[in-house]
C-alpha positions as CSV (number, residue, x, y, z in Angstrom):
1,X,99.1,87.3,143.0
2,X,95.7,87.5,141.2
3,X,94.8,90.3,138.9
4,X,91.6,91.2,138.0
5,X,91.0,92.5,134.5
6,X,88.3,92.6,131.5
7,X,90.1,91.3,128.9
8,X,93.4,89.0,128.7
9,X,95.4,88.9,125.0
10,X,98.2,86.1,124.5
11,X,100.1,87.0,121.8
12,X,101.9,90.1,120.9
13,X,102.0,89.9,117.4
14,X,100.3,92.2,114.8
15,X,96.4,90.5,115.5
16,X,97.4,90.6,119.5
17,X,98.6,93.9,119.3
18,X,95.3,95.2,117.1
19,X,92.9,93.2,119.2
20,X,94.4,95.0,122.4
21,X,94.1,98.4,120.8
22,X,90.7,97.9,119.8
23,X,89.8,96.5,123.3
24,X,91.2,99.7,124.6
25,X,89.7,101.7,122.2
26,X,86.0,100.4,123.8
27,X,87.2,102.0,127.3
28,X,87.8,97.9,128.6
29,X,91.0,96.7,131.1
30,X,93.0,94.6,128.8
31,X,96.5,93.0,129.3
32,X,99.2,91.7,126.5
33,X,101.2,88.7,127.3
34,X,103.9,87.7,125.2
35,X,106.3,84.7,125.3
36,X,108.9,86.6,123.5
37,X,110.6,89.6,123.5
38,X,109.6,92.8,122.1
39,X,110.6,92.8,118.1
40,X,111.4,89.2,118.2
41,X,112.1,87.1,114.6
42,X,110.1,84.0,115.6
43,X,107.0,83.8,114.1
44,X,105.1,85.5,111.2
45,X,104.9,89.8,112.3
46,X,108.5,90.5,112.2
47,X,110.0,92.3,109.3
48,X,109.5,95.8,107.5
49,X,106.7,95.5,104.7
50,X,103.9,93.4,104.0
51,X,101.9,93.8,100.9
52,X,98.1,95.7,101.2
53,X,96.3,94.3,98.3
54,X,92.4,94.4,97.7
55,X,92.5,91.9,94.7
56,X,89.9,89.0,96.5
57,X,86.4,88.3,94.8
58,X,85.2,86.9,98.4
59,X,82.9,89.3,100.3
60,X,84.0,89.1,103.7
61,X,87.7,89.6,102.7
62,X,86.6,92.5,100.6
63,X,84.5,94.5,103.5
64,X,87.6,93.5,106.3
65,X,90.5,94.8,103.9
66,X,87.9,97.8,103.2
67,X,87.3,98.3,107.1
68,X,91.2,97.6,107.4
69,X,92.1,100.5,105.2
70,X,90.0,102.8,107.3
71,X,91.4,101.8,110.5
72,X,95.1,102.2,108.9
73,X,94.0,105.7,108.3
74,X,93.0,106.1,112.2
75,X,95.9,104.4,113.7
76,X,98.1,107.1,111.6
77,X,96.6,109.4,113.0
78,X,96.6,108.6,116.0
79,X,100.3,108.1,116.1
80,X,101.0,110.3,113.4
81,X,103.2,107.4,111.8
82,X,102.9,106.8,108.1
83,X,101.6,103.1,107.9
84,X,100.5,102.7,104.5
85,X,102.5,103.0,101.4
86,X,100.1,103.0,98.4
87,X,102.0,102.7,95.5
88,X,100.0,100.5,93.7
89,X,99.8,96.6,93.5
90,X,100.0,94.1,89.8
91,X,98.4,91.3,89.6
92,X,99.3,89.2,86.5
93,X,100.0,85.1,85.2
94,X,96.8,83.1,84.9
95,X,94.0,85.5,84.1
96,X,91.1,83.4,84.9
97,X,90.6,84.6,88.7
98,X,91.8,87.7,87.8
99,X,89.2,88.6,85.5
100,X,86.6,87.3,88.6
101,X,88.4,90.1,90.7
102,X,88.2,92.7,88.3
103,X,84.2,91.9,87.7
104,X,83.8,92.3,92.1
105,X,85.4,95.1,92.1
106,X,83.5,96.8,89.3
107,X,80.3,95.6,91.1
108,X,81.7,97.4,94.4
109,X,83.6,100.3,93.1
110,X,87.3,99.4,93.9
111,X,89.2,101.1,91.6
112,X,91.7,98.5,88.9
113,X,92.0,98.1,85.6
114,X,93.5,95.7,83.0
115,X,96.5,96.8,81.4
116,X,98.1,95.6,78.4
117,X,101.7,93.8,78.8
118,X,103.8,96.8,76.8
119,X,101.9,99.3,78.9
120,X,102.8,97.1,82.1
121,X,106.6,96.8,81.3
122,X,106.5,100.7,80.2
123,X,105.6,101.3,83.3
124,X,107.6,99.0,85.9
125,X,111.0,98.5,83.7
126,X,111.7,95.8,86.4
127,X,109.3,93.5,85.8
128,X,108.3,91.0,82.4
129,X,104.8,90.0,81.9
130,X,103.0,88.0,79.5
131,X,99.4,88.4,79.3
132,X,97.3,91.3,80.7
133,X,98.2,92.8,84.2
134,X,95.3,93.4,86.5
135,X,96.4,96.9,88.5
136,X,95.1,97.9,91.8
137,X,96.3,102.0,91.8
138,X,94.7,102.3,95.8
139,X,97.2,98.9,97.1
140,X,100.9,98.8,98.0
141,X,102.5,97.5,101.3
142,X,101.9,98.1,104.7
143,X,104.8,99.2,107.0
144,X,104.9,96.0,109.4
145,X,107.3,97.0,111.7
146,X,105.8,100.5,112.3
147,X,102.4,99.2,112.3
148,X,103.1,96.8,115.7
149,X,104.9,99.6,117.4
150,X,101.5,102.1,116.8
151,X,99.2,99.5,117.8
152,X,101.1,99.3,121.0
153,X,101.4,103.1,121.2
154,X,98.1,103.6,120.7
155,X,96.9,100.9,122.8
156,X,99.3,101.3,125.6
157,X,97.9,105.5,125.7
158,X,94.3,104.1,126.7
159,X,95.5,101.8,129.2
160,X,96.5,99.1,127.9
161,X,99.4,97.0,129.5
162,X,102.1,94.9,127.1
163,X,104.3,92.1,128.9
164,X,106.7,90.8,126.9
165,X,109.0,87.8,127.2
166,X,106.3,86.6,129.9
167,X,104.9,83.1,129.1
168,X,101.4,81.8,129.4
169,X,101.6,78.5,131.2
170,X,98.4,77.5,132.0
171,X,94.9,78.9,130.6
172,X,91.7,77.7,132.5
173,X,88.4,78.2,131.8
174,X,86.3,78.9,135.0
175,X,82.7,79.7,133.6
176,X,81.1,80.9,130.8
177,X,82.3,84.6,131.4
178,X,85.5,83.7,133.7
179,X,89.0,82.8,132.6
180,X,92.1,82.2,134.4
181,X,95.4,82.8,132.7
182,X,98.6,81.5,134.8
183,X,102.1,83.3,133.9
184,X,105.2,82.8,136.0
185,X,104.4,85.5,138.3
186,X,100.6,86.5,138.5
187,X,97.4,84.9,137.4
188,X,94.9,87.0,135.5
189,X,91.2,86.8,136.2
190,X,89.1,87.6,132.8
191,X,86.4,87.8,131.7
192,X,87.7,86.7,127.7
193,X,91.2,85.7,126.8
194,X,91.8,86.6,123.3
195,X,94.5,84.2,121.9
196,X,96.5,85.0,119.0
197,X,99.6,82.9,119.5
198,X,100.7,81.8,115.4
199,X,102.9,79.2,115.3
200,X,102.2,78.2,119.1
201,X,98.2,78.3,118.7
202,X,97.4,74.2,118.5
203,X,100.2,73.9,122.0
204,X,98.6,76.2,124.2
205,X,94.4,75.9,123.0
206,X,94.9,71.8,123.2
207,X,91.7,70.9,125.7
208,X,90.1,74.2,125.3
209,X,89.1,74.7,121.3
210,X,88.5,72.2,119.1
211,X,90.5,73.7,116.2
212,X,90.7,72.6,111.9
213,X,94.1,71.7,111.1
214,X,96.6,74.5,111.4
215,X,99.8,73.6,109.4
216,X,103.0,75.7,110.3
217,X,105.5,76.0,107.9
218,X,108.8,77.9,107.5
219,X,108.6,80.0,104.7
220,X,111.6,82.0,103.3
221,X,111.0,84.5,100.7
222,X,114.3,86.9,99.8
223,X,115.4,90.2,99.6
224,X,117.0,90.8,96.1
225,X,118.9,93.9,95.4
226,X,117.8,96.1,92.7
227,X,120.0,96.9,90.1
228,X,118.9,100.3,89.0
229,X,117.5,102.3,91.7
230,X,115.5,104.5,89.3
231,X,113.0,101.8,88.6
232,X,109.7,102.0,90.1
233,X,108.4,99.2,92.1
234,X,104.7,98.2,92.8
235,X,103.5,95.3,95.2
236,X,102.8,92.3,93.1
237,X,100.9,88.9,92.8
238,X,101.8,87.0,89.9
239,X,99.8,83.2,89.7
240,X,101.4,80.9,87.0
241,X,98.9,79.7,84.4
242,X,98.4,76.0,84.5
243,X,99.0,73.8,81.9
244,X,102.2,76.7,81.0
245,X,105.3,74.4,80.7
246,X,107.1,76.8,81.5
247,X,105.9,77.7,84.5
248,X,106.3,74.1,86.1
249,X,109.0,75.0,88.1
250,X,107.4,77.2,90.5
251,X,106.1,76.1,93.7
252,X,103.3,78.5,94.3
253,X,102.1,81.9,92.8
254,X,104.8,84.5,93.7
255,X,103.8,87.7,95.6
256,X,106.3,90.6,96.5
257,X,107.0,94.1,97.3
258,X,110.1,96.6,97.6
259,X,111.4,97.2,101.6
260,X,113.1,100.4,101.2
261,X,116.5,99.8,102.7
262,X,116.7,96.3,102.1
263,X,115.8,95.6,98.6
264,X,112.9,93.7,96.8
265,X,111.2,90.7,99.1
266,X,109.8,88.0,96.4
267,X,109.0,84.5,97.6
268,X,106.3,81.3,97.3
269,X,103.1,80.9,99.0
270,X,103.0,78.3,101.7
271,X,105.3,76.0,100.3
272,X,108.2,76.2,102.9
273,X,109.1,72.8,105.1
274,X,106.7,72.1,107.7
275,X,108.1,72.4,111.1
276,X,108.0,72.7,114.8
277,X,107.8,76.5,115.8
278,X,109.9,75.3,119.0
279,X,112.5,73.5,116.3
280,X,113.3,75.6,113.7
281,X,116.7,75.2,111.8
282,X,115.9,79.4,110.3
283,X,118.0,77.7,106.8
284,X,116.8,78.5,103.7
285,X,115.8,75.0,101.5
286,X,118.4,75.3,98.9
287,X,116.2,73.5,96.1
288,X,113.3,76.5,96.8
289,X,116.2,78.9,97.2
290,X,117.4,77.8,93.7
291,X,114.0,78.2,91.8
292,X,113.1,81.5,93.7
293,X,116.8,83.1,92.2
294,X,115.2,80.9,88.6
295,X,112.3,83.3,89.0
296,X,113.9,86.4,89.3
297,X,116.2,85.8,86.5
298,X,113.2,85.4,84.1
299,X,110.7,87.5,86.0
300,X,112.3,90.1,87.6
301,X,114.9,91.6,85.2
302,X,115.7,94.8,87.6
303,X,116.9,92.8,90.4
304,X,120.2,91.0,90.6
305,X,119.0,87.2,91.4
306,X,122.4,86.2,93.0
307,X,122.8,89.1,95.7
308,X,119.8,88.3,97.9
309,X,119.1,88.0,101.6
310,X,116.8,85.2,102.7
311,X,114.2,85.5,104.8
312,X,113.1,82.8,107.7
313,X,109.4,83.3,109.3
314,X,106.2,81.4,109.6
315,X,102.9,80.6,107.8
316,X,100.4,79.1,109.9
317,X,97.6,78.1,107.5
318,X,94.0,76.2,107.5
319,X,93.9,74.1,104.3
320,X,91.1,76.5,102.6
321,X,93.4,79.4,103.7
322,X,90.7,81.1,105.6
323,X,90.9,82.5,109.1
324,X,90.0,81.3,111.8
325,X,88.2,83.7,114.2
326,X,85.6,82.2,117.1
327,X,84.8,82.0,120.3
328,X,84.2,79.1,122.5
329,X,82.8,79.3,126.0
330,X,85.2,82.7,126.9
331,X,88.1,81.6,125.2
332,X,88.5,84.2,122.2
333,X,90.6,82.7,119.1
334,X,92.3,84.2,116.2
335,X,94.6,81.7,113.9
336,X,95.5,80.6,110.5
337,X,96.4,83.5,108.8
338,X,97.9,81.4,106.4
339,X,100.4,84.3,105.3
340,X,97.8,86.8,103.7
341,X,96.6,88.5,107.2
342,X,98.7,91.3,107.7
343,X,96.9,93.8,105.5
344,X,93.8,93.0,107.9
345,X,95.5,93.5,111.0
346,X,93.8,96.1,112.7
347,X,90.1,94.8,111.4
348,X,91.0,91.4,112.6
349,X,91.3,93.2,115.8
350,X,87.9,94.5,115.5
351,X,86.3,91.3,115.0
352,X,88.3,89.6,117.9
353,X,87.1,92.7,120.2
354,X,83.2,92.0,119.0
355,X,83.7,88.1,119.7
356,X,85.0,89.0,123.3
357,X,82.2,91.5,123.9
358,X,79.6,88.5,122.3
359,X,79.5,89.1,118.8
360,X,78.7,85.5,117.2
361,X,82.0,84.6,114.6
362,X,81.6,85.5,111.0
363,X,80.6,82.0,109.5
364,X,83.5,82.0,107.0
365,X,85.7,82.2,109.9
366,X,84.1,79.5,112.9
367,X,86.3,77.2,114.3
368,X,83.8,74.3,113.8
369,X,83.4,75.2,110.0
């Protein structure tokens, strides 16, 4: 059976499921297709919270997290489903590239301000700091989990069809404005496909996009339970200061957020063991367990470091951290998230939207950068 259709989307993550809605949104045919089932745990958009923090100095990141808080504010309403959460996001440790941050922002109006240490810990009784705390008042977290199910919602209400635990076997392009997209059961005609596929990107683009090195590694941050629920709890970022002897230990800046329910998630950056998406073990590394439950001992004074729930998911990640988001002939690609894309998600979805309907890629993001 051969479907005709506009647009074809493999993926169902969060950028899948935000590049379908804003396909809808333009009054275009568009169909999901997602290896997995609905909710699954096996790549990088499962899970309750994800931070939304504005502290970047780049441009481009600054004007899609500033598009990506207005279309936050749409999909809410649309759905009339709470999405953000802004309670505020600390950014503190090495001060050099804070400083940078808080010098763009002045320049473009984002509210944050340096506070001192004292007034820091007055403030969060959680939390230690040592040197001044950069604060973001208009940040927080994102409700992950509520955000994929409105971007379907929303989507699905113009039209849109999601297929879950349906498998893309074969993609092929046919012209320069012609796809084919084989599943098990039907075969899509498009005029884009719009892949978004994590973990799986480099397997099922091989032949068709000449992609920069995607690494995917099995990160495993933790949910630590608080030990005095009257404690307040921003988002945070907290870089160690080079050269700080006793910050050697860590692998990676730290970044974190409370998950009502479950506690507060802290983990490393992109330091988990790389892996096979299609051979994961989902087991915590012990020795990056160890020093995580080392850092919220000394960091994290408000949480109890040994009663903790670890957390298994992916990172997918170009080596300058950038995205990737291009086009190539009518092949449509959005990868490398490198685990700071969620706050973007429905922006990302914009730009995937404008590269199907012709838009060239943002030069940051090119696949041939």
């Amino acid at each position: 059976m051969v479907t005709p259709i506009d647009v074809v989307v493999v993926g169902g993550g969060a950028m899948g499921s935000a590049a379908a809605w804003n396909v809808a949104r333009r009054g275009q045919s568009v169909a999901l297709l997602e290896r997995f089932e609905a909710g699954h745990h096996l790549g990088a958009s499962h899970g309750a919270t994800r931070n939304f923090n504005t502290a970047y100095h780049q441009a481009e990141y600054l004007d899609l997290v500033t598009e990506a808080r207005a279309l936050w504010d749409v999909l809410a309403a649309e759905t009339g489903t709470q999405l953000l959460d802004l309670v505020g996001l600390v950014n503190h440790g090495h001060l050099e590239p804070l400083r940078h941050v808080r010098e763009v922002h002045a320049a473009r109006g984002i509210r944050s301000t340096f506070l001192s240490p004292a007034e820091a810990a007055e403030r969060w009784a959680g939390m230690r700091f040592r040197s001044e705390v950069l604060y973001v008042p208009e940040a927080g977290r994102v409700r992950a989990a509520d955000a994929l199910a409105a971007l379907r919602t929303s989507a699905e209400a113009r039209g849109a069809r999601f297929h879950y635990s349906t498998p893309v076997r074969e993609i092929t392009v046919l012209g320069e404005d012609s796809v084919a997209v084989l599943t098990d059961s039907e075969e899509y005609r498009a005029r884009r496909v719009i892949v978004t596929a994590g973990a799986w990107s480099r397997k099922l683009l091989e032949g068709l996009v000449q992609l920069p090195r995607l690494v995917v590694t099995q990160e495993q941050p933790a949910h630590f339970r608080a030990v005095d629920p009257s404690h307040e709890w921003p988002s945070f970022n907290h870089l160690p200061d080079p050269g700080t002897a006793a910050d050697s230990y860590w692998y990676s800046p730290v970044y974190g957020m409370l998950t009502p329910g479950e506690g507060v998630k802290a983990g490393w950056h992109g330091v988990g063991p790389v892996v096979d998406p299609d051979a994961r073990d989902f087991a915590p590394e012990p020795v990056q367990l160890e020093a995580l439950r080392r850092y919220v001992r000394e960091w994290l004074p408000g949480l109890d470091a040994d009663d903790c729930a670890p957390i298994s998911c992916t990172y997918t990640s170009t080596e300058s951290e950038d995205f990737v988001l291009d086009r190539v002939g009518p092949v449509v690609v959005g990868a490398g998230f490198s685990g700071h894309g969620f706050k973007f998600t429905p922006a990302v979805g914009r730009v995937l939207a404008d590269l199907a309907d012709g838009t060239p890629a943002p030069a940051l993001f090119s696949a041939t950068r």
